[in-house]
C-alpha positions in Angstrom: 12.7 22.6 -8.9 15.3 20.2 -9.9 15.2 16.9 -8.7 17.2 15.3 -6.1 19.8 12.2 -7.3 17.3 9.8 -5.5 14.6 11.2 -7.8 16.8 10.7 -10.8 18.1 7.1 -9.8 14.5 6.2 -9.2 13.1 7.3 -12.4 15.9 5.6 -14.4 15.2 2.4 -12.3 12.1 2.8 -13.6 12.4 2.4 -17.0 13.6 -1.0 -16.6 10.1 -3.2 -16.8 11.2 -6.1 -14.4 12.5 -3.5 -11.4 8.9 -1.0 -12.4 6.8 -4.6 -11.8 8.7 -5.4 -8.5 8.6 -1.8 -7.3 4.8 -2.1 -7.8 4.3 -4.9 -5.9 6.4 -3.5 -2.9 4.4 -0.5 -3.1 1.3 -2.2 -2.6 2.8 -4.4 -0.1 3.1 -1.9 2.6 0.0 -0.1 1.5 -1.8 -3.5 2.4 0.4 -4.1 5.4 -0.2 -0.3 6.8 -3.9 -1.3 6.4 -3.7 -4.1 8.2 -1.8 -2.7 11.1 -4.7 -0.4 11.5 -7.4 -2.8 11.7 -5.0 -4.6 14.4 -4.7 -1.3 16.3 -8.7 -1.1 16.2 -9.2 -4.5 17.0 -6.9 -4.4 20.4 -8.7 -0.8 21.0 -11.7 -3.0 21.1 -13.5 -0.5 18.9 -17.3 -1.1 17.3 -18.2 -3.2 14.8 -19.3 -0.5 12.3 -15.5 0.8 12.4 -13.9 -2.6 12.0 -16.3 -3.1 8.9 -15.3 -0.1 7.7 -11.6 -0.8 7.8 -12.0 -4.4 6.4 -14.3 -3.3 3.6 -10.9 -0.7 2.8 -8.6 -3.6 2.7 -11.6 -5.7 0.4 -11.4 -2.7 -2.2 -7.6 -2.4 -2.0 -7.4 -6.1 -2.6 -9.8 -5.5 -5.8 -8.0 -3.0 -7.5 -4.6 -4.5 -6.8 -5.7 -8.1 -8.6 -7.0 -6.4 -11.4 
């Protein structure tokens, strides 16, 4: 399949190494938001301990591979 022009704008975006970096970042910026929003929700669902651990641990290990 061919792809769409947002496909093609993106990619050549991309190969510029400043906007790839920033782009990056964002990325991981609303993975890490998105996984706080959850623990949030969980929190103010008062749920148990062993799932807020769980859910904190996840942000932990996102937080280690994104500083490497």
């Amino acid at each position: 399949m061919k792809p769409t022009l947002h496909e093609q704008y993106l990619a050549r975006q991309l190969e510029d190494p400043e906007f790839r970096a920033r782009y990056a970042l964002a990325r991981e910026k609303v993975r890490l938001e998105m996984m706080l929003e959850t623990l949030r929700e969980h929190i103010e669902k008062e749920m148990d301990k062993k799932t807020l651990l769980s859910e904190v641990r996840k942000i932990s290990k996102h937080l280690q591979k994104v500083a490497v």
